[in-house]
SEDO-151052 format. One record per residue (C-alpha): z, y, x. Coordinates in steps of 0.5 Angstrom, whole numbers, plus 2048, in hexadecimal, padded with zeros to 3 digits. Layout:
// SEDO-151052
ZYX ...
// end
This chain:
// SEDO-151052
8979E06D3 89A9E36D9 8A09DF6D9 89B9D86D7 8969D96DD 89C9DA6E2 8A09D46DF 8999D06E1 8999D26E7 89F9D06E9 89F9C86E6 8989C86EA 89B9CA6F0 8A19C66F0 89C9C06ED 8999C06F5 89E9C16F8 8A19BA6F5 89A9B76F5 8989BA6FC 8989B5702 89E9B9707 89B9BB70D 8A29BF70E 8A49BC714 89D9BC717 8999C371A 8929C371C 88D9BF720 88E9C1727 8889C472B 8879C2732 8839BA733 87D9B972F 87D9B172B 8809AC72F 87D9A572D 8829A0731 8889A2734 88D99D737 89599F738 89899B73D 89E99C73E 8A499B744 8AB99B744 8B199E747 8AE9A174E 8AD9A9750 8A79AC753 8A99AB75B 8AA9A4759 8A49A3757 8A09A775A 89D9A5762 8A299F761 89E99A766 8A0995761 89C99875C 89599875F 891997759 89599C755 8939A175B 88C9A075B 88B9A1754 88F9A7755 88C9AA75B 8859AA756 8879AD74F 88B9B274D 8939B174F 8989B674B 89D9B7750 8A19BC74B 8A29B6746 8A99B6744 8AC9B073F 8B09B3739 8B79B0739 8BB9A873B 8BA9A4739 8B49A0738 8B39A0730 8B49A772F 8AE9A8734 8AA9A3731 8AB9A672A 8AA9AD72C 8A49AA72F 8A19A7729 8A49AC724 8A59B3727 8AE9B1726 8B49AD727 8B59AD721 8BC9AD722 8BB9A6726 8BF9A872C 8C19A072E 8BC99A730 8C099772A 8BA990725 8B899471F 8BB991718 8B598E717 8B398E70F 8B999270D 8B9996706 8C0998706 8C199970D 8C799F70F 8C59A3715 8CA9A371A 8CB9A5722 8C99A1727 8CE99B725 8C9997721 8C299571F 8BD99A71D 8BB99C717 8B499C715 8B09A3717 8AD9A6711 8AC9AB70C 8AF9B270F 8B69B4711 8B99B9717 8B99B771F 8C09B9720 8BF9B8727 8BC9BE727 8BD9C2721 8B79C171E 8B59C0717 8AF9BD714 8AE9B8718 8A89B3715 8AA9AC716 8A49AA718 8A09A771F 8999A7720 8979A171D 8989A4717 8949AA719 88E9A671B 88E9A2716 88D9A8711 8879A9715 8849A2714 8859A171C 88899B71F 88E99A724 892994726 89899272A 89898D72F 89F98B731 89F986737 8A497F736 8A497F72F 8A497972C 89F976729 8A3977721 8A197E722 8A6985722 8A898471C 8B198471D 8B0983724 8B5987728 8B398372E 8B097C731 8AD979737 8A7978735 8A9971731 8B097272E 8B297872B 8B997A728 8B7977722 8B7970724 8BC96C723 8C396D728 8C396872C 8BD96B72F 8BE97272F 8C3972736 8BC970739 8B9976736 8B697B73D 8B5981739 8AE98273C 8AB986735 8B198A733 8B098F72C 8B399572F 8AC995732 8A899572C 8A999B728 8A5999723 8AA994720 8AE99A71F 8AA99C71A 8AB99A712 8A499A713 8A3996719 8A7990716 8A2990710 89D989711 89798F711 89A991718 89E98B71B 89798771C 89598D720 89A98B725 898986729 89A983731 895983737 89297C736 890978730 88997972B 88C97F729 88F98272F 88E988734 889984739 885980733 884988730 88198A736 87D984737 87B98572F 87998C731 87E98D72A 88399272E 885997729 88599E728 88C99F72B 88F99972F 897999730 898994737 8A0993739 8A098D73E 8A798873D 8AD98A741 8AC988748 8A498B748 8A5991746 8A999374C 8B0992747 8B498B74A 8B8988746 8BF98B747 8C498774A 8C198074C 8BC983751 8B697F74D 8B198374F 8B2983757 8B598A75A 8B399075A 8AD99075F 8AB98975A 8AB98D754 8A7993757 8A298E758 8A298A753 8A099174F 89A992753 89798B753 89898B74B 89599274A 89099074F 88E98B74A 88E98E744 88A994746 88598F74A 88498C743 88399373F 87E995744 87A98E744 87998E73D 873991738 878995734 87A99A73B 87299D73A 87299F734 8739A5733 8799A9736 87F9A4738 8849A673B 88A9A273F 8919A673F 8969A2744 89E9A5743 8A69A3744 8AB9A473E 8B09A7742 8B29A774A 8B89A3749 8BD9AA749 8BB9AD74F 8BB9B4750 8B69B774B 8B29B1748 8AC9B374B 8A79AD74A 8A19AB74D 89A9AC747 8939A9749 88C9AB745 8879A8747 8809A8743 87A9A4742 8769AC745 8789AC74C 87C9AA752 87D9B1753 8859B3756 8899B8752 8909BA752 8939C074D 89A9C274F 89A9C4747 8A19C2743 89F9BC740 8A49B873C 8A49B3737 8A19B6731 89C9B8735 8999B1736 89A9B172E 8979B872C 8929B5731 8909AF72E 88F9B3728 88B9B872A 8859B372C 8869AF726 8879B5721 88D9B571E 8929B971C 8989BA721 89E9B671F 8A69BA720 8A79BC726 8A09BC729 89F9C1725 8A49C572A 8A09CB72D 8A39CA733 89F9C3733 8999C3736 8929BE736 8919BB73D 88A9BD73B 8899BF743 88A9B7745 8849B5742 87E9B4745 8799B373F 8729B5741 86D9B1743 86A9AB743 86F9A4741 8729A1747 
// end
């Protein structure tokens, strides 16, 4: 009786453990924030704190600074541009340590170096990078949709076809158009700035119609004027608003163009967010970042909170990093930290947020 009792027990055990869902690469809800309704991720590129930071061609930028909550100890995680995008979204590099395009839709992908297209992300595996094991190959996406909340990824000069296989376009063509019109292709949306693509999940129709540009009837400003924001809006400008360039072909000006080109379009899309009715229900949030500082000393970045609560500055000198802008966004949403947001080293930037008070 003994023997069949244990024998019971052991097949029950083992039978939750293959019908169980894994939760092996994801820790607990991280305390810190109370329930964020709507939160808009804007993100930059390629410039440091200092760069950024009283630069008098980034007037809006400063002010929106001078009156929210600045982390001045922020620091991006490694180069290049994809391998921060990842670890935000994601909590991992997941062993991208290139800008390579995704092999999109693969079922029989061999993951390599950096020498060729990325393999899709999912299920779990190792980060060699960092000797770390477990990790999950999931983003945030895939978390707030476990918990019925809505996200979405705007992605500015993509082609009215959508993401689907884009790797970049103007706007109009793309590099799935004919060749004879891919010489004439500015690289204004390019993939390596939209993480979710690299997803097995972010290449499923369900999660390529969440991505949309800025302008059209499903785009960023027809969202804010709708009033229809997401939960979590994802907003990458193109290549020449996002302070990036275009390498080589000086196309989006000089140095000094780029940094206001930056400013003007981060003045718009946060002008929109606030003149929306989405921006006073509930407790909203706009976080401004960079990927990376473009292999200066310490990849410090400049981050901006700004909230629907108040206009009060605040600056924390707190070690903050990417992953703490994932662990963050999963404390006001009530999901399980994901990888390595999971760290305790990494913190909730929970003294950035205003959130008492009325609306605003």
């Amino acid at each position: 009786m003994k023997n069949t009792l244990m024998k019971t027990l052991v097949a029950l055990i083992c039978l939750a453990s293959i019908a169980a869902p894994t939760f092996a690469f994801e820790g607990s809800v991280p305390r810190g924030l109370p329930t964020l309704n709507h939160v808009f991720v804007i993100l930059m590129e390629n410039h440091s704190y200092s760069d950024i930071r009283n630069n008098p061609h980034a007037p809006f930028i400063n002010s929106m600074a001078n009156t929210a909550g600045v982390a001045s100890n922020y620091v991006a995680i490694g180069h290049p541009s994809l391998t921060n995008y990842l670890e935000i979204v994601g909590g991992s590099n997941f062993n991208v340590l290139s800008d390579n395009s995704p092999d999109w839709h693969s079922t029989s992908c061999v993951p390599l170096t950096d020498t060729g297209a990325v393999c899709p992300i999912d299920g779990s595996g190792t980060e060699n990078s960092s000797n770390t094991n477990n990790i999950s190959g999931k983003s945030i996406a895939e978390q707030l949709e476990s918990k019925k909340l809505s996200w979405k990824n705007y992605q500015q000069s993509l082609p009215l076809s959508g993401a689907n296989g884009v790797n970049t376009s103007d706007g109009f063509y793309s590099n799935l158009t004919d060749t004879n019109k891919r010489a004439q292709i500015e690289p204004l949306y390019a993939v390596k700035h939209n993480p979710f693509a690299y997803f097995k999940s972010g290449q499923t129709s369900a999660h390529l119609e969440k991505t949309a540009g800025f302008e059209g009837e499903a785009g960023l400003y027809a969202d804010l004027r709708a009033g229809t924001a997401a939960n979590l809006s994802f907003i990458v400008p193109n290549q020449c608003n996002d302070q990036h360039g275009i390498r080589g072909e000086n196309l989006c000006g000089d140095e000094t163009a780029l940094i206001e080109r930056g400013d003007q379009t981060v003045a718009r899309i946060v002008t929109a967010i606030k003149a929306s009715k989405t921006w006073l229900q509930g407790n909203n949030a706009i976080i401004l970042t960079w990927d990376e500082d473009d292999n200066s000393a310490n990849n410090q970045v400049l981050t901006v909170v700004v909230t629907n609560r108040g206009d009060t500055p605040s600056i924390s000198n707190v070690h903050y990093n990417h992953y703490s802008l994932l662990k963050t966004l999963e404390s006001g949403f009530g999901l399980p930290c994901l990888n390595h947001a999971c760290d305790a080293d990494v913190m909730v930037m929970s003294d950035l947020f205003i959130l008492t008070g009325h609306p605003r």
